[in-house]
N, C-alpha and C positions, 0 to 999 in steps of 0.2 A: 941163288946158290943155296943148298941144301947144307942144313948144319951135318958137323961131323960129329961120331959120338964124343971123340976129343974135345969139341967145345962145349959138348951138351951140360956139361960139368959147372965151368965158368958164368955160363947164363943163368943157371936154374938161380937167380940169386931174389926171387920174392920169398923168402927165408918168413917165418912165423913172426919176425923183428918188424917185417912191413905191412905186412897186417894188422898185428898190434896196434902198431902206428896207427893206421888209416882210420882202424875204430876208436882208438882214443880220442881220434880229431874231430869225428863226425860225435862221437857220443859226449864229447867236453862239451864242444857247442853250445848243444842243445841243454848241456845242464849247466853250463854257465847261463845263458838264456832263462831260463827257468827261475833259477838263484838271483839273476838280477830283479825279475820281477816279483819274487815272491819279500825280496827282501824293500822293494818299494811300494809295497804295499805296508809298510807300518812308518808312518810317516806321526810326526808327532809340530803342534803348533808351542812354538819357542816365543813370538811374538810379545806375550807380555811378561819376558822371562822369569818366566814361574819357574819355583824348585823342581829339579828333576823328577820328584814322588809327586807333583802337584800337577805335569805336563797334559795337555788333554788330549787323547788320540784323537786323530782325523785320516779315517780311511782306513782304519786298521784290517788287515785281512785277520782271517780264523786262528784261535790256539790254535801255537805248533806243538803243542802238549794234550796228542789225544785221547791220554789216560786221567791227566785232571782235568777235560774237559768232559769225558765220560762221567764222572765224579760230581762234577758239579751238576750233571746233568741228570744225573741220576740213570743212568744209560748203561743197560748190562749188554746190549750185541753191536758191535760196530760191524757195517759192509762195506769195505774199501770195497773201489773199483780202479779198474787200468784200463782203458775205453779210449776206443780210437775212433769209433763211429756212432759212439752214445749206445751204441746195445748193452754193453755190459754196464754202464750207468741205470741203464733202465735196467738192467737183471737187478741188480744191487737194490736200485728202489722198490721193486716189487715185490721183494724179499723181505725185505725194511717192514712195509705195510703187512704183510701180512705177519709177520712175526708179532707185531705190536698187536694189531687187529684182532687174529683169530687165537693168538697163545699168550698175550698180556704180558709179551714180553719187552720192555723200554729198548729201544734200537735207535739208531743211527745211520745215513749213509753217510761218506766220506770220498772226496778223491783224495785221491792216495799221494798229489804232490802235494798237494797243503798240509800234510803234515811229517811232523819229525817222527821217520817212523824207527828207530833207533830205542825210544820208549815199548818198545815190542814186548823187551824183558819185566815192564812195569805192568804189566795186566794182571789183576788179579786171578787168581785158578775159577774165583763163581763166575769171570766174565770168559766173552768167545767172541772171536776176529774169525771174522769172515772175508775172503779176500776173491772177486768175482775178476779174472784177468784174462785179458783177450793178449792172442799170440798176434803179432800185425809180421808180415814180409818172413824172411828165413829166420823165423825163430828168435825173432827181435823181441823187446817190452812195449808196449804202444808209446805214445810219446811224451803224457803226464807219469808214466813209471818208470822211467830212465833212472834219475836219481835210486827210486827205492831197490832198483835191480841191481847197480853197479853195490850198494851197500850188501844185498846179498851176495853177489858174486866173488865178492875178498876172499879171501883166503878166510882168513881171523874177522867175521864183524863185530865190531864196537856196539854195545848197546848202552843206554842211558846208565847201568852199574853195574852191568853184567855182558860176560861172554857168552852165554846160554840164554834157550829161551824155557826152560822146566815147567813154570807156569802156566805157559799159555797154551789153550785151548783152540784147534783154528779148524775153519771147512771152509773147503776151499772147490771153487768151481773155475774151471778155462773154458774159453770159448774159440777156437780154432777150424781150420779146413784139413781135410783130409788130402786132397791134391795137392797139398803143401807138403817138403821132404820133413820138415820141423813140427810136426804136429803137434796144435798143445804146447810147445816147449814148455812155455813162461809157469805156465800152471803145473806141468810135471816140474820140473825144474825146482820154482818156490818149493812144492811141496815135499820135494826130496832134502832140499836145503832146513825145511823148518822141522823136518825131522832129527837131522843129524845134530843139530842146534838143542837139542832137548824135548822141542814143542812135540804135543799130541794131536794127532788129525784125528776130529769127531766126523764118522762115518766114511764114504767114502769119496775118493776124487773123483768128482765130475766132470766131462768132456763133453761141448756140444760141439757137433762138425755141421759149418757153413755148407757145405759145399751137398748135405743130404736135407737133415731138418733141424736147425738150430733150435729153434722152436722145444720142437716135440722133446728133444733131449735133454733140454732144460725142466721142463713141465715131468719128464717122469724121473729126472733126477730129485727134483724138489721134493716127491711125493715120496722116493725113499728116504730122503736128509731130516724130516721133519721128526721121525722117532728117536731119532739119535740127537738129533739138536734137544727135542724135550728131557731126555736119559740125563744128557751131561747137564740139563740146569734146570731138573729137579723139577721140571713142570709137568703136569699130571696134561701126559696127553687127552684123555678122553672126554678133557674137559674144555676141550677148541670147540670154539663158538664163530657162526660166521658174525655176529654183528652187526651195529650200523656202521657203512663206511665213513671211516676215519680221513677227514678231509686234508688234503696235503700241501694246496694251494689257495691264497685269498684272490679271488679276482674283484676289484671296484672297477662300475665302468665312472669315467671323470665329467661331471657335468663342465665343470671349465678348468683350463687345462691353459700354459703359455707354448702354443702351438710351438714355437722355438725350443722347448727344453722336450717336444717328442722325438720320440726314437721311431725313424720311418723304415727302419733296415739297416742306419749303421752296424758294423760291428768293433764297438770298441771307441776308438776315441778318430771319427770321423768327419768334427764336426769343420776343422778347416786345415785341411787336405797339405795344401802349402804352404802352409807357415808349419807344420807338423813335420814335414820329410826329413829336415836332417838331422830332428832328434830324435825322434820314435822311432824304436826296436818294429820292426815290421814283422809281423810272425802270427801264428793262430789266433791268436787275441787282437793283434794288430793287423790286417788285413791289408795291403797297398793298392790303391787305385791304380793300378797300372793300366795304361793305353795299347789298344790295340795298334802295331802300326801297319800290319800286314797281315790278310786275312787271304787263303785262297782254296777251292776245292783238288783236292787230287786226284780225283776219280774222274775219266772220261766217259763220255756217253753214257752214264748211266744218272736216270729220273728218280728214283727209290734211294740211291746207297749214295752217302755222299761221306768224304773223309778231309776234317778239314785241317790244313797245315796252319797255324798261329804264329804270329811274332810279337811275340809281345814286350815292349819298351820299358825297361828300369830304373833308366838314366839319371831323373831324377828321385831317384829312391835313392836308401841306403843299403838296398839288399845285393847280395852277392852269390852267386852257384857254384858251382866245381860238375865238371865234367860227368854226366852219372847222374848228377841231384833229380829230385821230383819237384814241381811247382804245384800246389795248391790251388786250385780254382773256384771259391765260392759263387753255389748256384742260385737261381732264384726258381721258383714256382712258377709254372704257366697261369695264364689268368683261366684257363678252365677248372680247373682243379683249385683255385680260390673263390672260385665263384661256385661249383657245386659245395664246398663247404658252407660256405656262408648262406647258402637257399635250405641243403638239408636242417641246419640248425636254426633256423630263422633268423640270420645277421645279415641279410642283402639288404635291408633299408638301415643296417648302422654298421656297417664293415669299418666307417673311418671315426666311430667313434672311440677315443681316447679309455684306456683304461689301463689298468695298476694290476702284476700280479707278483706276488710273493712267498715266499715258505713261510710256512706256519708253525715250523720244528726252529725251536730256538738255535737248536744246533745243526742246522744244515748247512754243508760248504758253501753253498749259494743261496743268499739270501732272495736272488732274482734268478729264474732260469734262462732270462734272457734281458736284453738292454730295455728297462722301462722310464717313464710309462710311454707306450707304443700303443697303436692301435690293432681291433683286429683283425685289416687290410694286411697290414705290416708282419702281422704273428702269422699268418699264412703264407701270404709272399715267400718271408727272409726266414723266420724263426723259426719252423715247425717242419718235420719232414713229412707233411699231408700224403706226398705221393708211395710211402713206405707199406707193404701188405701189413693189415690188420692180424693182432694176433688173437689164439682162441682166448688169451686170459683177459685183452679188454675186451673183446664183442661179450664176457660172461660178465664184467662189468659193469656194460651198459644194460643188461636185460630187465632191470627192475627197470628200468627208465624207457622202456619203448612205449607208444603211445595206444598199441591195442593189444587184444590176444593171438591175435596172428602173427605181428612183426615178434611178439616177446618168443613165439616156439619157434619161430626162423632163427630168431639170434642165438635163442639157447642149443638149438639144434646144430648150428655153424661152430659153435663153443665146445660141445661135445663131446661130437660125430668126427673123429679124424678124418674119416675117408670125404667128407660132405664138404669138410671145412679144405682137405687137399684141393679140390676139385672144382669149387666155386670161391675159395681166397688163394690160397697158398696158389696152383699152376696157374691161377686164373690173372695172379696178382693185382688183385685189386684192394687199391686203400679204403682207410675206413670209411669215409663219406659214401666210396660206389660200393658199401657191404651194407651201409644203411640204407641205399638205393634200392639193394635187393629187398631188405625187408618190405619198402613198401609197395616194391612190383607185386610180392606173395600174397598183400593184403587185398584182401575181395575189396570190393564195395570202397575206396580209396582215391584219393583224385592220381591225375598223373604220376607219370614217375619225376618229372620235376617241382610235385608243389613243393612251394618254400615253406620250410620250420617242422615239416613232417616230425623229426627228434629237439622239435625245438625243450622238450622235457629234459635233454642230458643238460645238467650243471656243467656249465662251461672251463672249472677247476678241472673234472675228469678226462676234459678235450686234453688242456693242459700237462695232465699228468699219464696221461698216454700214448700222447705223439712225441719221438724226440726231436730232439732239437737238428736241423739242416746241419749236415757237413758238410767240407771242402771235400772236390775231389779232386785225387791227386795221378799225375801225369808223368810220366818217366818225357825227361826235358831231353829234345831231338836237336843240341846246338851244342859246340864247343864251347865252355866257358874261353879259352882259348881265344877263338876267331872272333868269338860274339860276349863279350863279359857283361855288356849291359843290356843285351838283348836275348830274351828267352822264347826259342820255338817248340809248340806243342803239335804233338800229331795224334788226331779224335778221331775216329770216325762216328757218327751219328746213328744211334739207339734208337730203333723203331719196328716193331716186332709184334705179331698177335701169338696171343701165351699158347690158345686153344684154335683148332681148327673149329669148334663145336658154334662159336661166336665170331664176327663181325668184328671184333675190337680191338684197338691197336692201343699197346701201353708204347711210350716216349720216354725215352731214355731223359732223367732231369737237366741235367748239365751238357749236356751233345747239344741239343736239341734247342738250351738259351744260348749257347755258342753259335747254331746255326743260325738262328733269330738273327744273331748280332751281325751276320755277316751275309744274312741275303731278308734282311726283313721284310720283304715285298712277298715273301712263299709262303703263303695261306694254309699248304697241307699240312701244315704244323701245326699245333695250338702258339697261340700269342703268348709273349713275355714283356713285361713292364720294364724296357730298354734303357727307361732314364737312370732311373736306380732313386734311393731316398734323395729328395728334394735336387733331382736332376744330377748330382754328382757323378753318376756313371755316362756322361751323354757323351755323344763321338766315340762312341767304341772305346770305352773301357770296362776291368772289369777286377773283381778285387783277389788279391793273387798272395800269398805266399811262399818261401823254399823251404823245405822239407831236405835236409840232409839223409843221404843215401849210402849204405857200404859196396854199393855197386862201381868199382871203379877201374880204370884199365891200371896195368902193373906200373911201379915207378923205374923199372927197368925194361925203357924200349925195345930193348933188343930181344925181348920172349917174345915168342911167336901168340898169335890171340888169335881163337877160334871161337865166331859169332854164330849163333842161330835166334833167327828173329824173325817168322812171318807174319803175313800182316800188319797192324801197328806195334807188334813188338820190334818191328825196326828202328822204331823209334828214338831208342837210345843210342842203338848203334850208329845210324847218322851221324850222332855227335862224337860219338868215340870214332869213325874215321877218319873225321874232321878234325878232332884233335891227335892224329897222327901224322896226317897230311903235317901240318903243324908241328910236329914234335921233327919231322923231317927235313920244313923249311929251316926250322932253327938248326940245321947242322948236324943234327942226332941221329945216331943209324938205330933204324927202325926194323924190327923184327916182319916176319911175314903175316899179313894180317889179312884174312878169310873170312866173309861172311856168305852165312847162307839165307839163303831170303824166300821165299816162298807167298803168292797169291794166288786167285784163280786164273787171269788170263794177263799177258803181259801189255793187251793194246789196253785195257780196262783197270786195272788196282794196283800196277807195280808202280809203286810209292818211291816218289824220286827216282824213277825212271831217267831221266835227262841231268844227274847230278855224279850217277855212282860211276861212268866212264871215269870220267877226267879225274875224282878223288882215285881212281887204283891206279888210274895211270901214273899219279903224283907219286905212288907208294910206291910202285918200282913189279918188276913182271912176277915176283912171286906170290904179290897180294892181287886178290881177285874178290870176285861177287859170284857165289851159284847160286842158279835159280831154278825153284820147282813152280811150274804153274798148272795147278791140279785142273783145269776144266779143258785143257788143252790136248790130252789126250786122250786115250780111249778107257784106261784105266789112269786112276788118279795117283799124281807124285807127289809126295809132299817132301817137307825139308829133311826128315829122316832118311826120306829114300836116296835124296841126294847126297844126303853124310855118308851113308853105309858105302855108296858108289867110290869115293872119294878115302875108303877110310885107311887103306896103307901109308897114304898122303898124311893124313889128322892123326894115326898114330903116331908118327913121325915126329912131328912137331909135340905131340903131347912126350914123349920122352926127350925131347929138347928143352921140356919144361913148359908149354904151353899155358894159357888159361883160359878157360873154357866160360863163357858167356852164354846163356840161355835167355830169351824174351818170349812173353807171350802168352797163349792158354797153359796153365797149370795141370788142367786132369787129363788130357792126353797126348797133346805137343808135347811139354816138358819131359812127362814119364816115357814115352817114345826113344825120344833123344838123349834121356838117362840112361836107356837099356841100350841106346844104340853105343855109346861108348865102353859100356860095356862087355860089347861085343867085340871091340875092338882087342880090350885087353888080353882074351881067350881067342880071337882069331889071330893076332900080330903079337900077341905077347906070349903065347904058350900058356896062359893062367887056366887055372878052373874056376868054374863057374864062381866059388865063393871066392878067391882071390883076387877075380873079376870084378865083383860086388865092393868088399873090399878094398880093391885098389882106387875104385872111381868113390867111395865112401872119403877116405882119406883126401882127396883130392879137394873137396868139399870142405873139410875140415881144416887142411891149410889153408885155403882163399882160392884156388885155385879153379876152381866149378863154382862160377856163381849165379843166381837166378832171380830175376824180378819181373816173378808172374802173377796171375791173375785166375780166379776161375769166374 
């Protein structure tokens, strides 16, 4: 039955009230979360009840005061970061070093949850806060800046004795995609807020976009920041010196070592799994073994492309989802890619030897960049993201360190040469070990391309302080919290791709590809992964998991109609959201009409849950359906846009019934397609013009109503 405009009125009730709501819940969460653990990290021994003044800390995390910890340190530039995949970490430290390095100026890096950043108003005018902040999903904070974002967002912030910031001096850099509608926010955002607050922005706002060359817009924004950074503190540019490099990590390797207290890949506190579950907070720090209980591929007859559907068991965790959420999936390295490390550097006859690394900056957040002492089998495997493209500013790096004059004009020429370095790292994507590789193909007179130690000359600290650290990656969860509360399904499909036609070479996607490992380990045309995991804990198919809270969620009034577009594994989520309709239906609830459009190449070959989505529309009643475009099936290709547009007297319909509009998928041309397609709707079925159009579906976004969780 087709709503009337007489009811259209009554329904529209996801009012700015339940939004509010929804993100208060997902962003309390996460910073109750946060506060819990930051607040157990100062932990004090009571034991031989010493006077309060006398107690001796045990375990204490970092001053939350990091205006007196600048002070004590004697520290004139702090570089927060808000880092969700360690790049802007790494921006922040590269920054760091060099400011120290080449202009003698005392600096700092910082993440940005360890401290109280409320003392903002306490900076002295000679100091400068640098704030390096990555935009993560629609224009969110990444997820160690939650806290310091909701403080800016007040209305009125509170700071340590002041309303204002007049003092402080700040430069500020975001790192963002352009195929994203929120480009940048965090960083435009901050920097509109730290203005109106009093603060002065030294130079200008920097924007690098993922989705072109993050890279290169970092590297020529730096080069215009750095006259301005010397101006506001009074340091005589002309007198930057490159130096000797300034060491940032101690590495010892451990002649003996209680095999038991290494760290072979844990992350965090994994050392006994169960007897652990039902008190540890499970979360980025805390990582869950969880068990695989059901692994299957969804792709028919096809040998190259496989996509694989997960179920992954929680039961005995303490973690919990909501319909919408994302699951975290921590990857491991293939043993190809640990083993060309370990021969280029000369560590294949001591990969399992034990050793210790450290900061060497008294005041660094992290004392350890990762769980030590571990070996470094372990620091490649778990700790390091080996498989990441090399950038121009370490391969300049390493050049004093190459072992002839031939590898050193290769490296420096790959450093340089934008077009050189685009074309043999950047499209080519290859990490550092296969750019050291090419050095010593170039080298005349050289042994193979696989002798071992060829760079055994880099200082193994610069490995260290080069490569970041492995992330999780994260999955929009394809189950109803609803039908499945303690069991989470993932829908991958598996990364495998040559960059260049010019070469032979196939990059593997990191995490697809140990997934695929785990679920068909007998398939050789893959490189191998080390399946047990540290000292066997991962064996029997598991694998270590997190929930990532999500604002992607279906309305809390059934009765709005919900329009999906989700091809490929952007279906993903949708699965679960019709899953919990189906559901919201059994329980008695009238359920609105609910549309998804789905879109693959052929329907005998990729349609994903094919044998699932009958009987779910059937359950939802005749005005919910499933359309489908299968672009290789015709003579010209259909994609999901084209079936919206077909469809769209129908989709206007429901959008002035109050609708809410779902998007999954690719970000830089699916998503903006299906942007434009709606609003086309506006001006063909609405009467609007163009910019009322733009407007109307702008607004729609704004109240919660268009939401998107894409990807480029």
């Amino acid at each position: 039955m087709a709503y009337s405009k007489k009811t259209t009125s009554s329904l529209l009730a996801i009012t700015p009230l339940d939004i509010f709501l929804g993100g208060i819940l997902g962003l309390g969460t996460i910073i109750w979360i946060s506060r819990q653990f930051r607040s157990s990290s100062f932990k004090y021994d009571n034991s031989n009840s010493k006077p309060d003044n006398q107690k001796t800390a045990v375990n204490t995390g970092p001053e939350r005061n990091f205006v007196k910890l600048m002070k004590q340190q004697n520290r004139q530039v702090i570089f927060f970061y808000g880092s969700q995949t360690g790049t802007a970490e790494d921006y922040a430290s590269r920054l760091a070093k060099e400011c120290s390095q080449k202009y003698g100026v005392s600096a700092m890096t910082a993440d940005i949850e360890l401290y109280d950043m409320t003392y903002l108003d306490a900076v002295p005018s000679d100091n400068l806060v640098v704030f390096v902040m990555a935009t993560y999903g629609e224009g969110e904070p990444t997820d160690n800046a939650v806290e310091f974002w909701e403080l800016f967002n007040g209305e009125e912030p509170e700071f340590s004795e002041s309303t204002t910031l007049e003092n402080l001096k700040y430069i500020v850099f975001g790192l963002g995609n352009k195929t994203y509608e929120h480009y940048n926010a965090v960083a435009r955002v901050l920097d509109t807020r730290l203005s109106e607050l009093g603060a002065k922005r030294i130079g200008e706002r920097g924007e690098g976009d993922d989705d072109a060359s993050l890279e290169e817009d970092f590297l020529a924004w730096q080069e215009n920041m750095w006259p301005h950074f010397c101006n506001a503190l009074g340091v005589d540019e002309s007198n930057a010196q490159s130096g000797p490099r300034q060491v940032m990590f101690g590495v010892e390797e451990l002649d003996a070592v209680d095999k038991t207290s290494l760290f072979l890949g844990e992350l965090g506190e994994w050392k006994n799994p169960e007897q652990l579950h039902q008190t540890v907070v499970y979360d980025a720090k805390h990582p869950y073994q969880a068990p695989i209980s059901l692994s299957r591929d969804l792709f028919n007859e096809s040998d190259d492309r496989h996509c694989l559907h997960l179920e992954i068991d929680l039961s005995k965790s303490n973690l919990t989802y909501q319909t919408g959420d994302h699951i975290a999936i921590w990857p491991t390295n293939n043993e190809v890619e640990v083993e060309r490390f370990g021969s280029i550097l000369g560590l294949s006859d001591k990969l399992d030897t034990a050793i210790m690394v450290e900061a060497l900056d008294s005041a660094a957040s992290k004392k350890h960049p990762f769980p030590v002492p571990t070996t470094y089998r372990a620091l490649f495997r778990h700790y390091l993201d080996i498989c990441a493209p090399a950038s121009r500013q370490t391969l300049m790096s390493l050049v004093e360190y190459a072992p002839t004059e031939s590898s050193k004009e290769t490296l420096r020429q790959l450093a340089t040469d934008k077009d050189v370095y685009r074309i043999k790292v950047g499209e080519a994507m290859r990490n550092l070990a296969e750019v050291l590789e090419l050095c010593q193909d170039d080298d005349e007179g050289t042994a193979t391309k696989m002798s071992s130690g060829f760079f055994s000359t880099v200082p193994f600290d610069l490995i260290v302080e080069s490569l970041s650290r492995l992330q999780p990656r994260y999955y929009s969860i394809s189950s109803s919290a609803s039908t499945s509360p303690k069991s989470v399904a993932v829908t991958a499909v598996t990364l495998a791709y040559q960059p260049t036609k010019e070469e032979d070479r196939t990059v593997y996607g990191v995490n697809t590809n140990y997934l695929w490992r785990i679920h068909a380990p007998e398939d050789n045309s893959i490189p191998a992964y080390d399946l047990n995991g540290p000292r066997d804990t991962l064996k029997n198919q598991k694998i270590p998991v997190h929930i990532r809270r999500s604002q992607f969620k279906l309305p809390r009034n059934t009765k709005l109609p919900v329009i999906m577009v989700g091809p490929g594994t952007g279906v993903a989520p949708f699965r679960g959201f019709v899953q919990e309709r189906v559901y919201q239906k059994q329980q008695g609830k009238e359920v609105g009409p609910t549309v998804l459009f789905y879109g693959c190449r052929r329907s005998d070959q990729d349609f994903l849950y094919k044998d699932e989505w009958p009987q779910l529309f059937k359950d939802l009643g005749e005005e919910s359906r499933i359309i489908t475009a299968f672009s290789r099936e015709t003579e010209q290709k259909v994609y999901v846009q084209h079936r919206l547009k077909e469809h769209g007297e129908k989709m206007w319909e429901y959008m002035e019934q109050g609708a809410l509009l779902y998007v999954c998928g690719d970000a830089k041309n699916m998503a903006r397609d299906v942007n434009q397609t709606f609003v086309s709707f506006a001006i063909e079925f609405g009467g609007k013009t163009e910019q009322q159009a733009q407007d109307y579906v702008k607004n729609l976004r704004t109240s919660g109503r268009y939401q998107e969780d894409v990807w480029s």
